[in-house]
C-alpha positions in Angstrom: -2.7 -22.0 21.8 -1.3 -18.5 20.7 2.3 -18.0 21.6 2.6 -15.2 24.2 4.9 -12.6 22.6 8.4 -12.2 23.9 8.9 -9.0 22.3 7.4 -5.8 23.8 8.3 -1.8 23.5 7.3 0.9 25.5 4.4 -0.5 27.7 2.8 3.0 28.2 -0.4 2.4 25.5 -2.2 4.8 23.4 -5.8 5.0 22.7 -6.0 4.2 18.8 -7.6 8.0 19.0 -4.3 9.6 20.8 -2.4 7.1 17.9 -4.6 8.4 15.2 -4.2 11.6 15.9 -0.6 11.4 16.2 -0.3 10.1 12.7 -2.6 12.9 11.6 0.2 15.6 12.4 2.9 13.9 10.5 4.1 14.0 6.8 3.0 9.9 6.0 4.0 8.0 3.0 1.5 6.5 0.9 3.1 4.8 -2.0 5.9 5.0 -3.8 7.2 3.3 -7.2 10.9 2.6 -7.7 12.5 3.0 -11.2 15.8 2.5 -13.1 17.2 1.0 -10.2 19.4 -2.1 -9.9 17.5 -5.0 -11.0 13.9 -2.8 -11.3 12.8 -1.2 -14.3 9.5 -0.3 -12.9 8.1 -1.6 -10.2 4.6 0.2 -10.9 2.7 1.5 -7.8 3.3 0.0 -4.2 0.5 1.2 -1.7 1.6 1.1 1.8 -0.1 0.9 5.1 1.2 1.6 8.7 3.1 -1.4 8.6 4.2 -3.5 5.7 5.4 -6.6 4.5 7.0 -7.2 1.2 6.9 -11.1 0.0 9.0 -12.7 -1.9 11.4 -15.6 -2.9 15.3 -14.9 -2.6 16.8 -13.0 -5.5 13.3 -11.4 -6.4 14.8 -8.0 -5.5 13.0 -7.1 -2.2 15.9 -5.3 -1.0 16.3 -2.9 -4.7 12.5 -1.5 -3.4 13.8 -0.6 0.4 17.3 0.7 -0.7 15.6 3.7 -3.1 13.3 4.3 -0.3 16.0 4.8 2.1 18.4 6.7 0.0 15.2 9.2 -1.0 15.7 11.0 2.6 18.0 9.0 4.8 18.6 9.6 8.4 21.8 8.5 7.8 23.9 7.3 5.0 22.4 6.2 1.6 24.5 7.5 -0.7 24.1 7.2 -4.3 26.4 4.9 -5.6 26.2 4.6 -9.3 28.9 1.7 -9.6 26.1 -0.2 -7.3 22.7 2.0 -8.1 22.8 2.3 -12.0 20.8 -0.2 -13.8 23.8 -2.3 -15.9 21.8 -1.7 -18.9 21.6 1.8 -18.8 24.6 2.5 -16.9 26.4 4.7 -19.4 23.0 6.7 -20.4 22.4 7.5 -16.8 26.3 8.3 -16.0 26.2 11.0 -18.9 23.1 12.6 -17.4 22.1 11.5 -14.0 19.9 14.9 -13.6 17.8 13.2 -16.0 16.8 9.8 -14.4 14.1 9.4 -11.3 15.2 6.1 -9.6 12.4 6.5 -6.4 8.8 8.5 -6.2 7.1 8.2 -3.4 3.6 10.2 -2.7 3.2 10.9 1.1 -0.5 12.6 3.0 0.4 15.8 4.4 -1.9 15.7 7.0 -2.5 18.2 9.5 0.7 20.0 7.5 -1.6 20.7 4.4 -2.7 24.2 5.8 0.6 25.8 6.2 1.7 24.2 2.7 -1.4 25.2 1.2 -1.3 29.0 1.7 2.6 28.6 1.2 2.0 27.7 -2.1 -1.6 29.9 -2.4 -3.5 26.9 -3.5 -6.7 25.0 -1.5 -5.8 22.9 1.7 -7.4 19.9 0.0 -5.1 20.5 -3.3 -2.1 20.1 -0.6 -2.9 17.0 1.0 -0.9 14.7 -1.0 2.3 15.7 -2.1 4.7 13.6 -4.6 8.7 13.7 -4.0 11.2 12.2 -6.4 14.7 11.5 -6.1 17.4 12.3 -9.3 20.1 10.5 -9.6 22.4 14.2 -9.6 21.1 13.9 -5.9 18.1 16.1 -6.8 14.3 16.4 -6.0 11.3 16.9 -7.8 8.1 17.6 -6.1 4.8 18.1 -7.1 1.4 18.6 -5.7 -0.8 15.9 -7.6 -3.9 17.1 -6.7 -3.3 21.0 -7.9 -5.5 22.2 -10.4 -5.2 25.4 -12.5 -8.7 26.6 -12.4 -9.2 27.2 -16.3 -12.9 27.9 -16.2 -12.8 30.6 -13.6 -9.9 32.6 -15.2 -11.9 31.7 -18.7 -15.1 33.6 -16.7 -12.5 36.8 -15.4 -11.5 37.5 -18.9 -15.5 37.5 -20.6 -16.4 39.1 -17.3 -13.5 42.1 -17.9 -14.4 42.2 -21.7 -18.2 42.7 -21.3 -17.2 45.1 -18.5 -15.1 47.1 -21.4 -17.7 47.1 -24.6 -20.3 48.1 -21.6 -18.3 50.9 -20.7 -16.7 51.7 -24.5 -20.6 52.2 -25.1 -21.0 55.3 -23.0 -17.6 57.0 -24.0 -17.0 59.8 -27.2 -13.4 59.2 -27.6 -11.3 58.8 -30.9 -9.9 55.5 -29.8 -13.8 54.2 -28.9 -14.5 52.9 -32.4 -11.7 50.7 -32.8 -12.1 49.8 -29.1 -15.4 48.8 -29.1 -15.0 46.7 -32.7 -11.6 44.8 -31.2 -13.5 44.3 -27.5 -16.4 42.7 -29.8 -14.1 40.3 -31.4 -12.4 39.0 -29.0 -15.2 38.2 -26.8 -16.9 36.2 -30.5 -13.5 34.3 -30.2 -13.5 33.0 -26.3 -17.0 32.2 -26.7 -16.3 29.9 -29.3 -17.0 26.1 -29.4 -13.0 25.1 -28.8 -11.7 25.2 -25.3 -9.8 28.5 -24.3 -6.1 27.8 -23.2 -3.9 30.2 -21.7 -2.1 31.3 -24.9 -5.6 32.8 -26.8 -5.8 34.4 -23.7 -2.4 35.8 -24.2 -3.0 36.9 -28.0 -5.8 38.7 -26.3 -4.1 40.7 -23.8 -1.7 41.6 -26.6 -4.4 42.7 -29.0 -5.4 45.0 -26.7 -2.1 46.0 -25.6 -1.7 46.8 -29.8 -4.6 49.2 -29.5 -2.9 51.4 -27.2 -0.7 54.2 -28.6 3.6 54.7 -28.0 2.1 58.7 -27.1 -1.4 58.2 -25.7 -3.5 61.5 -25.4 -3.3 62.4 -22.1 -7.2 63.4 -21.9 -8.1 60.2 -23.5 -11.0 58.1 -21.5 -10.5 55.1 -23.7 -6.8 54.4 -23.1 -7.4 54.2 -18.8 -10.2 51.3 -19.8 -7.7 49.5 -22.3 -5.1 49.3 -20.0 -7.4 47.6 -17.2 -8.3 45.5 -19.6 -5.0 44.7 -20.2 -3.7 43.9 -16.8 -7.0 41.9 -16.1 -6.8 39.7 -19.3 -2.8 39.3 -18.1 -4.1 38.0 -14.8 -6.6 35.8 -16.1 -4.0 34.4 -18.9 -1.5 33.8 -15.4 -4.0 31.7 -14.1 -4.4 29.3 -16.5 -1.2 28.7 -16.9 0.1 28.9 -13.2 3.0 26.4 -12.7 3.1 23.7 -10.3 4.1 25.9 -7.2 5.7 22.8 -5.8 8.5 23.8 -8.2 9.1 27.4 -6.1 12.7 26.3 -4.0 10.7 28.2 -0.6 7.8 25.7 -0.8 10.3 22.9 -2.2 12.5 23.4 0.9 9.6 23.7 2.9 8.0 19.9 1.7 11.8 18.7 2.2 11.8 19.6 5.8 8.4 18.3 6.6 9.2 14.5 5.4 9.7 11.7 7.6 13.5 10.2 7.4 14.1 6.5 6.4 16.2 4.2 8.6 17.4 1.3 6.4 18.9 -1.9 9.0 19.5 -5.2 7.8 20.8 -8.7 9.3 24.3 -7.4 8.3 24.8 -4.8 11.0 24.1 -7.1 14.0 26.9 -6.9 16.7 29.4 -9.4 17.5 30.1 -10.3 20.9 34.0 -9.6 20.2 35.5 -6.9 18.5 38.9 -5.8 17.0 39.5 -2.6 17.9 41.9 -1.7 15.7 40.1 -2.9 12.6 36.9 -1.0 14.0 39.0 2.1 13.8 40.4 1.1 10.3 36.9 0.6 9.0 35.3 3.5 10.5 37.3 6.0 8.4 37.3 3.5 5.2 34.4 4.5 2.3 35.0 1.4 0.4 33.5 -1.0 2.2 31.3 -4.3 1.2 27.6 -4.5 2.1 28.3 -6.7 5.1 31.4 -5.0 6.5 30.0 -1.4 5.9 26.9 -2.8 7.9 29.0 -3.5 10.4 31.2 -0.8 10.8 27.8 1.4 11.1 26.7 -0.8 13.9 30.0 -0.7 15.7 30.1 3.3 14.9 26.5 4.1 16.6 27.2 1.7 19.1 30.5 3.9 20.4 28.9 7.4 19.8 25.8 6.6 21.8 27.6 5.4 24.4 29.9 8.1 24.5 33.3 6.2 23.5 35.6 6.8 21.1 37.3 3.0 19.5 40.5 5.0 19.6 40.6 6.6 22.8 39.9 2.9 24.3 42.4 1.3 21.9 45.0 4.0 23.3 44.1 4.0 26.8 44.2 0.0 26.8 47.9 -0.2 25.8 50.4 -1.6 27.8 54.6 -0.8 28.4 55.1 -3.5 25.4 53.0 -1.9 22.9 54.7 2.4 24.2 58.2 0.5 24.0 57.4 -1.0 20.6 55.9 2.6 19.6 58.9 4.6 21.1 61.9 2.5 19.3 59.9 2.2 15.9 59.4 6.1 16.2 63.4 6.1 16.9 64.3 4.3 14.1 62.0 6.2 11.5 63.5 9.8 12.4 67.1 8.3 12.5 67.1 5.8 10.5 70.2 3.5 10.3 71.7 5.4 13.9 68.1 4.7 15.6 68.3 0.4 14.2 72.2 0.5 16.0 70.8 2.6 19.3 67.9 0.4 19.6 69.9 -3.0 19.2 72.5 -1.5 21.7 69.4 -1.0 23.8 68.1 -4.6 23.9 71.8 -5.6 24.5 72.1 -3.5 27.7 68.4 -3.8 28.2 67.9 -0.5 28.9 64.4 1.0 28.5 62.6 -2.7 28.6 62.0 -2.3 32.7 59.2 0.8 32.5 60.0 3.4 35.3 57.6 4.2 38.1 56.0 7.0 36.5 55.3 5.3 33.5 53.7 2.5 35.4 51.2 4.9 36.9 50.4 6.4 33.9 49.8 3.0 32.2 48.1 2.2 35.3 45.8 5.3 35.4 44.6 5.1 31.7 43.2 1.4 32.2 41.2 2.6 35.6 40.0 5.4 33.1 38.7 3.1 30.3 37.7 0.9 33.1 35.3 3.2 33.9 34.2 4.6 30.8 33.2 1.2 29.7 31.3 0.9 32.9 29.6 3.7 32.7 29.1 3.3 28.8 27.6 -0.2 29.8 24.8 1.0 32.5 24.0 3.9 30.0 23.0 1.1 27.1 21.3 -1.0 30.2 19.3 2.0 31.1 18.5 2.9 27.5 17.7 -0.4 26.8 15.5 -1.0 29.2 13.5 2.0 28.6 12.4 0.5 25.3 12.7 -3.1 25.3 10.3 -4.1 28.6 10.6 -8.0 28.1 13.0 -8.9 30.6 15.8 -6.9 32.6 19.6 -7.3 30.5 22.2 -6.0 31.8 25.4 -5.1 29.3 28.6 -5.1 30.1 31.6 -3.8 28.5 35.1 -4.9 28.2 38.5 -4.5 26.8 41.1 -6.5 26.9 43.9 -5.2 25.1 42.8 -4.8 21.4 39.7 -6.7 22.1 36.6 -5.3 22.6 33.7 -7.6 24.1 29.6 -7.2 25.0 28.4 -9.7 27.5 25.3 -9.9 28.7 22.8 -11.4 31.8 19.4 -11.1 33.2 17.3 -12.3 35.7 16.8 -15.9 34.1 20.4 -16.4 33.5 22.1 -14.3 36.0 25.4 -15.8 34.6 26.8 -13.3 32.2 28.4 -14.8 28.5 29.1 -13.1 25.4 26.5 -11.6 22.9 27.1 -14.1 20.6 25.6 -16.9 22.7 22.7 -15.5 23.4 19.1 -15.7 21.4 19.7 -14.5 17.5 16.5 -12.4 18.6 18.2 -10.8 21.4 21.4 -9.8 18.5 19.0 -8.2 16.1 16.7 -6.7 18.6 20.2 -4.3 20.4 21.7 -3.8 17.0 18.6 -2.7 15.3 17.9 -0.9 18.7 20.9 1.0 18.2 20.7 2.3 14.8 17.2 3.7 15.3 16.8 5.5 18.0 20.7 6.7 17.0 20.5 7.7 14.0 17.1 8.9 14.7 18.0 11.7 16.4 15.8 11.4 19.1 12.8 12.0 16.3 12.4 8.2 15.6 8.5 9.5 16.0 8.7 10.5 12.3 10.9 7.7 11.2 9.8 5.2 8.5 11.9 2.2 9.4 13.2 -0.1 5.9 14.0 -3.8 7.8 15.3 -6.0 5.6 14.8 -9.8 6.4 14.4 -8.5 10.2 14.3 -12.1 12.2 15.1 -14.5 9.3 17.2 -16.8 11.5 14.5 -16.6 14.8 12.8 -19.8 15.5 9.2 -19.2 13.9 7.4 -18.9 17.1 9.9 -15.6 17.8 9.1 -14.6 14.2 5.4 -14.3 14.6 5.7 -12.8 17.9 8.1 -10.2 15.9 5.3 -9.6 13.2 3.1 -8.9 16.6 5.9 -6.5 17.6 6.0 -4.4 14.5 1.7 -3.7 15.2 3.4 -1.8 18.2 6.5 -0.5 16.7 4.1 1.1 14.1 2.1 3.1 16.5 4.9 5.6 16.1 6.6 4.5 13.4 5.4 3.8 9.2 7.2 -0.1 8.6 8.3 -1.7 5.5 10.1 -5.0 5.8 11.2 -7.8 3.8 10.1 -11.1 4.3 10.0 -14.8 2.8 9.0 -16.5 5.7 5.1 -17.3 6.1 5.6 -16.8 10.4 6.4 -12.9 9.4 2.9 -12.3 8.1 0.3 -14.0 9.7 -3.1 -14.6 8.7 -4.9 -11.8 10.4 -2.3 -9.4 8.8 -2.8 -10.4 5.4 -3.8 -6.7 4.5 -0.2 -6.0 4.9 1.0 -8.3 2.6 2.5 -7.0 -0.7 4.0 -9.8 -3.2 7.5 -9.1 -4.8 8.4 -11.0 -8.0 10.8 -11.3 -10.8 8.3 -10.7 -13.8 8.7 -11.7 -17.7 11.1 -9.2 -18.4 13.5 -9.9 -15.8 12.8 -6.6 -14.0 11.6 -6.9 -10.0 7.8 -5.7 -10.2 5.5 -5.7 -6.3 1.9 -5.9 -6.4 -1.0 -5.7 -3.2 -2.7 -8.4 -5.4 -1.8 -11.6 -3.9 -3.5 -13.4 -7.0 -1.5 -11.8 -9.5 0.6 -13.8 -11.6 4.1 -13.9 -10.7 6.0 -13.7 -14.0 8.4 -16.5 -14.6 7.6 -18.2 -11.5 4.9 -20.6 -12.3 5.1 -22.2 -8.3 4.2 -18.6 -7.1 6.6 -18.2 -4.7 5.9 -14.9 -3.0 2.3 -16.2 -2.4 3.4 -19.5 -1.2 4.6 -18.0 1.5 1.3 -16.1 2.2 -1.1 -19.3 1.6 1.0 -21.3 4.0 0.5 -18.2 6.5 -3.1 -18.9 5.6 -3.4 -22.7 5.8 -1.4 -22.6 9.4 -3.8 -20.5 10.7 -6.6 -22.5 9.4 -4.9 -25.9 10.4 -4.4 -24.0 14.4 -8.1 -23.2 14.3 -9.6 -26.2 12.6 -7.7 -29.0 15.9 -8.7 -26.4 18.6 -11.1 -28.5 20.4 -11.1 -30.9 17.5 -10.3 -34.7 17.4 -7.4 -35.6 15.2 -7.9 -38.7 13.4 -4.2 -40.1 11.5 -4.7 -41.3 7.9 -2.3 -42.5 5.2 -2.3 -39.5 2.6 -4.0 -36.8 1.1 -6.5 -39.4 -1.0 -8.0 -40.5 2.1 -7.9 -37.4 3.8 -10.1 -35.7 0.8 -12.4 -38.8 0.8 -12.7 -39.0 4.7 -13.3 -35.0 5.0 -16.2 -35.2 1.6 -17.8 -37.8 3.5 -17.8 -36.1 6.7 -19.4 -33.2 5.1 -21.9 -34.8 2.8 -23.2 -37.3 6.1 -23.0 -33.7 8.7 -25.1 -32.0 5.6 -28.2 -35.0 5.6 -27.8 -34.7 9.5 -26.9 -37.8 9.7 -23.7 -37.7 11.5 -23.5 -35.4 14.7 -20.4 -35.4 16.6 -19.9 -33.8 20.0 -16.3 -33.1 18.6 -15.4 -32.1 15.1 -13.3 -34.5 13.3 -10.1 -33.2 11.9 -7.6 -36.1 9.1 -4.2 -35.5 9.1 -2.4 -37.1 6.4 1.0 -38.7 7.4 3.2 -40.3 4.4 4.9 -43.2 6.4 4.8 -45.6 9.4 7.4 -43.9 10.8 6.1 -40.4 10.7 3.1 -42.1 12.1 3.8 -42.3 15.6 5.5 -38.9 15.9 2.5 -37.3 14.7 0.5 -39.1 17.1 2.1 -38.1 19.8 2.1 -34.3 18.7 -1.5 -34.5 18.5 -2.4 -36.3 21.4 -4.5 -34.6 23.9 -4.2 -34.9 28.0 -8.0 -36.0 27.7 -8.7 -38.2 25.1 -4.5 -39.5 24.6 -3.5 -40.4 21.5 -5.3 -40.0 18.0 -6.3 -43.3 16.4 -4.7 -44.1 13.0 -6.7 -45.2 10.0 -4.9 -47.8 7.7 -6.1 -49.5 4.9 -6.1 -53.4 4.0 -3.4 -53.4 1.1 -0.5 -54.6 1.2 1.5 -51.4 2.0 -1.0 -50.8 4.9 -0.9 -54.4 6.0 3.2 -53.7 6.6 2.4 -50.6 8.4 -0.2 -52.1 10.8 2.5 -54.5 11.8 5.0 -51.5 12.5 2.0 -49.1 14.4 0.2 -51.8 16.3 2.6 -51.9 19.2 3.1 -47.8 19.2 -0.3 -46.1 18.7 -4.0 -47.3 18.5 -4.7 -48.7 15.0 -7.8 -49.2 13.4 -8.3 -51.2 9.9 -10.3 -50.5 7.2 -10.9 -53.7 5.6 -12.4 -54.5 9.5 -14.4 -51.3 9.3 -16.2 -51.7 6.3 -16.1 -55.7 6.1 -13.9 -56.2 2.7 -10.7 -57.8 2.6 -7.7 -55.8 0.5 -9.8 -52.4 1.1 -9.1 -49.6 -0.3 -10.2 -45.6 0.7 -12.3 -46.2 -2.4 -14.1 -48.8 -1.1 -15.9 -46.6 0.8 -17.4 -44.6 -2.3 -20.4 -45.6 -4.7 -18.4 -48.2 -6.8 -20.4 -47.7 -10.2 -19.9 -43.8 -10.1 -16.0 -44.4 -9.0 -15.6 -46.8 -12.1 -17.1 -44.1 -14.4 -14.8 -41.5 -13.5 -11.6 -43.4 -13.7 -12.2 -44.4 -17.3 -12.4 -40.3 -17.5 -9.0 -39.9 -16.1 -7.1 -42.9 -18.0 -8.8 -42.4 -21.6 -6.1 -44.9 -23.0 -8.0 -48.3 -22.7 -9.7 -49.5 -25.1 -11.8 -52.0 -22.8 -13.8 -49.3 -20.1 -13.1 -50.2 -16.5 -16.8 -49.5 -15.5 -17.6 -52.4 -18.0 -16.1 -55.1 -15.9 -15.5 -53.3 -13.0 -17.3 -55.9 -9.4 -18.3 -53.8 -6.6 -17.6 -57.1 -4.6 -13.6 -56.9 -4.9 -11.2 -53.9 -3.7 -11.3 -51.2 -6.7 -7.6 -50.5 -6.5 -6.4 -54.3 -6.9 -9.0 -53.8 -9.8 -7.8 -50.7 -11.3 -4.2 -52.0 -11.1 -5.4 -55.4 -12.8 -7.4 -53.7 -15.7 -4.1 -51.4 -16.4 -2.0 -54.1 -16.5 -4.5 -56.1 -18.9 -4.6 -53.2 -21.0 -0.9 -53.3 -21.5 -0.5 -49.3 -19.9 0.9 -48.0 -16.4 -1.2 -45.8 -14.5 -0.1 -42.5 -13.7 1.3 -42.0 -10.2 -1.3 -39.7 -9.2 -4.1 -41.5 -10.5 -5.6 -41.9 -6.8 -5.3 -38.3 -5.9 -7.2 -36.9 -9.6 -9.5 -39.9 -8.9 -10.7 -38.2 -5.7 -10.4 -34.6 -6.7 -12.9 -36.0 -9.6 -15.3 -37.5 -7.2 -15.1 -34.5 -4.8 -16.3 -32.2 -7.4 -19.3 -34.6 -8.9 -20.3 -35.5 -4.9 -20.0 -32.0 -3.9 -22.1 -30.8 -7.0 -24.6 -32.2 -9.5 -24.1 -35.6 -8.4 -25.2 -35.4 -4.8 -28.7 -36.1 -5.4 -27.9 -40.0 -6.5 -26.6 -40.6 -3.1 -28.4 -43.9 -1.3 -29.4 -44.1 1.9 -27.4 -47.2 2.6 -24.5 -45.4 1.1 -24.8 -42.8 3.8 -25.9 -45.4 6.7 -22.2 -47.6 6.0 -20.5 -43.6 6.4 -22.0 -42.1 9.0 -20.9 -46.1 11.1 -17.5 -45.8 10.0 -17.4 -41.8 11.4 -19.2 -42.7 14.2 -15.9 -45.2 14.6 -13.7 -42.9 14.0 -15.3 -40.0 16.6 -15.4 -42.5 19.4 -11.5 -44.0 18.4 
């Protein structure tokens, strides 16, 4: 059964038309390739979809594709740091000119916003749809519309047009200049009619051909020299045309792109919020550049956490001290300004123990500043409530704020657990979910509607029923929001999101590369990591549909689970075996995985699955352990044989055959004294040993891959009906239990 989710925004839904046409309006990305950029040389193209999902295995460099992303508009932050950003490799190349290194491109759909950049830039709607922005290292941008197209064939077809307009008209003049007119219009219009393409530069060598012609001192009365000029100006137009710059590159249009894109949030695990805080290292670290990944993280958190609640860490810290601290203050501010005379005034002091009893006055003011922060952390804590609240509609927490000194603290209850305790003893979930909260809709601006949100590793320590409910959560989030996170875990991506999937890998080169093919090769990685993690998405949810109204059956390993399920299909294919419930073999490895399995599996109905277990020795030892603990059923018992084996079951002549194809070493073939009367294992083990070699470990489990492929395919036809008869009982055995 599908876990319900836990996490929810804004239950007020959209029709996917209302959504669609929301996302219509806005400036959305499409791709975007990262370059030069810590551990990526190239990371070649990366198409992305409303919301996203980068695979990979740690240290494949998921988080060198979100940080360019971030840093190419950020809502806040991302600073280029080239100590940090600069590619080791190239670190002195790009320091000597940064203007001349791209580290992100990213190509975004314009949307409904293509008509106004369109006849900005005085080019079709449809060559303004897609727009490409790149970020410089000098902190620059390049932008370009991909799609425009200088329209060489029609300015080609202005400049014959104006010429044959010309010799027409030279034809029907008596002027001096006519001659030499008519013989230059003549030739030019043999030249662009030529076989080789016209480029903007003949039609340049035109215009000034004709602009030769024309005298310094023109007669006034001339009729030619009017036509020349025209000619002229129209072959200079036509010549503009075909050579007409990228008008992304104009700074009104470039401003105006710039303006229109959506801003990246960047969050990570790093910023979550601790239940208790030191205020005076929060005020340290909020005016400190210098900071480490984790502790600048924090100190973000800790700094949108105060200015949307409307504190200031100092103000509290100042409000919260006490006579102590003001005495302390007062006699170190003594000493500094008198030096030796303030050290003998202040020892005098302590002697006579004057100023260590506070006056009355000072005891009110002391007094009045705590009721003030008192308050302000009251009202700052039904403000995040409310907010809270507004978005989160799973459940009704209630934060509370307190100081206590130089301490700082978040508690929190709700309806369930009315009893308030710290932040940090609550879920993980809960941690990431205000934090992350927090920076959004903070840094935001209150137009998080046109946010792209960068999560790195979002949930990685949430139990994985909480991470697959968060995958759910991010279908919601991305109604108003583009997604890209970062991911190893298979709960994060889900089998019916597998569209969202993108596999990041460390590739031959060393250089991070990301890929929508999740068959690609991964470089170096020969176990595939990235799409591990996707096929195990894939298998669970196979696995969770295959035992939905199924009946488990327990078996020893993955040999007899292959054998078991060919036989099942080969026997349901003749018709031969029809159960009222499917048939599902899980493979346990030992007798005491056994019994935990079986009760995992069991089922209020029918109780606990039966467990299959051969007659060899090592199943002889487990029967002995099971019998007592869940229903056992034997093999040997089943199919009338002593010592048997899962191969027993097969067609012993066809089984011989296809060993001697895995273990080639023998001189002697196994299917040459090989008695379907005895248990082929103790046989196979026997003939090895004879034969003076040790059989590989796996033997069993190529054995049955072999005889899956020949039942399966050309050797299905050979199949007996007694063969099928002695299946179909022992299924029949298994289905009842």
């Amino acid at each position: 059964m599908r876990h319900v989710s836990e996490f929810q925004i804004d239950a007020n839904q959209q029709s996917e038309t209302a959504v669609q046409e929301a996302l219509n309006d806005r400036v959305t990305l499409t791709r975007f390739r990262v370059s030069n950029f810590r551990s990526v040389t190239d990371s070649g193209w990366l198409t992305l979809d409303q919301v996203t999902a980068l695979i990979g295995v740690n240290e494949s460099g998921k988080t060198n594709l979100l940080l360019p992303l971030w840093k190419l508009n950020p809502a806040s932050g991302g600073e280029i740091v080239p100590i940090s950003d600069y590619p080791k490799a190239l670190f002195a190349t790009i320091r000597n000119a940064p203007e001349q290194f791209q580290f992100v491109t990213a190509e975004f759909d314009t949307g409904a916003q293509a008509a106004q950049l369109a006849e900005m830039a005085g080019i079709p709607a449809a060559q303004a749809r897609r727009v490409s922005v790149a970020r410089l290292y000098d902190g620059g941008y390049q932008i370009a519309f991909p799609d425009f197209v200088r329209d060489s064939d029609a300015a080609h077809a202005r400049a014959l047009e104006a010429l044959t307009a010309a010799r027409d008209a030279l034809a029907e003049l008596d002027d001096p200049l006519q001659a030499d007119a008519a013989r230059l219009v003549a030739v030019l219009l043999i030249d662009l009619n030529g076989a080789e393409p016209v480029t903007g530069n003949d039609l340049r060598l035109a215009r000034n051909r004709v602009a030769a012609l024309i005298p310094e001192d023109p007669p006034a009365t001339s009729h030619v020299i009017p036509l020349l000029r025209r000619l002229q100006k129209s072959l200079g137009q036509a010549m503009a045309a075909m050579i007409q710059p990228d008008p992304a590159t104009r700074d009104t249009l470039r401003r105006a792109v710039l303006e229109r894109l959506p801003r990246f949030v960047y969050y990570s695990n790093y910023g979550n919020l601790d239940s208790e805080i030191y205020l005076p290292h929060v005020v340290e670290n909020m005016g400190r550049s210098d900071l480490g990944a984790k502790e600048g993280a924090k100190a973000r958190t800790l700094r949108v956490l105060f200015d949307f609640v409307g504190l200031k860490a100092s103000e509290i810290l100042e409000l919260g001290r006490d006579f102590r601290e003001l005495r302390e203050e007062a006699e170190a501010r003594m000493i500094a300004e008198q030096g030796r005379t303030g050290r003998i005034r202040s020892l005098w002091m302590r002697v006579r123990n004057e100023g260590h009893q506070p006056d009355p006055a000072l005891l009110e003011q002391i007094s009045t500043s705590k009721r003030t922060r008192s308050i302000l952390l009251q009202s700052a804590g039904t403000k995040l409530t409310e907010r809270f609240a507004e978005w989160w509609r799973q459940g009704d927490y209630r934060f509370r704020f307190e100081a206590d000194g130089s301490h700082f603290r978040i508690w929190v209850a709700d309806a369930r657990r009315p009893q308030e305790v710290e932040l940090e003893h609550r879920s993980t979930g809960l941690q990431w979910f205000l934090s992350f909260f927090l920076v959004f809709l903070h840094e935001a601006k209150g137009a998080h509607d046109n946010c792209v949100l960068l999560l790195d590793e979002p949930g990685h320590s949430l139990h994985p029923l909480a991470q697959r409910d968060l995958s759910a959560f991010f279908d919601g989030l991305g109604a108003g929001n583009q997604i890209v996170y970062t991911t190893h875990s298979p709960f994060l991506v889900d089998a019916d999101r597998l569209a969202r999937a993108r596999k990041v890998f460390v590739d031959t080169d060393g250089s991070t590369r990301a890929t929508g093919d999740l068959l690609l090769a991964e470089g170096t990685d020969t176990q595939r990591g990235a799409g591990f993690a996707v096929r195990a998405a894939l298998n669970m949810a196979v696995a969770e549909a295959s035992l939905q109204g199924a009946r488990p059956v327990l078996v020893q390993g993955q040999v007899e689970q292959r054998y078991l399920s060919l036989i099942k299909t080969l026997c349901t294919a003749k018709g031969q075996f029809l159960p009222s419930h499917d048939i599902v073999f899980a493979p346990a490895c030992n007798a005491e995985i056994m019994p935990v399995m079986a009760r995992m599996l069991s089922d209020a109905d029918t109780g606990q699955p039966p467990v299959l277990i051969d007659d060899s020795a090592a199943g002889r030892a487990m029967k002995a352990q099971l019998r007592s603990v869940c229903p056992v059923l034997d093999l040997g018992a089943l199919i009338g044989l002593q010592g048997a084996t899962i191969e027993d079951l097969m067609p012993g002549a066809e089984m011989a055959m296809q060993l001697d194809r895995v273990e080639r070493r023998p001189e002697r073939l196994f299917a040459d004294q090989f008695d379907p009367d005895r248990p082929f294992a103790a046989q196979a083990d026997a003939w090895a040993a004879a034969e003076g070699i040790v059989l590989v470990s796996d033997w069993r489990l190529r054995l049955a891959e072999r005889m899956q492929r020949r039942l399966l395919g050309e050797a299905r036809a050979t199949l007996d009906g007694e063969t099928l008869t002695r299946w179909t009982r022992v299924l029949d055995h298994l289905a009842r239990g």
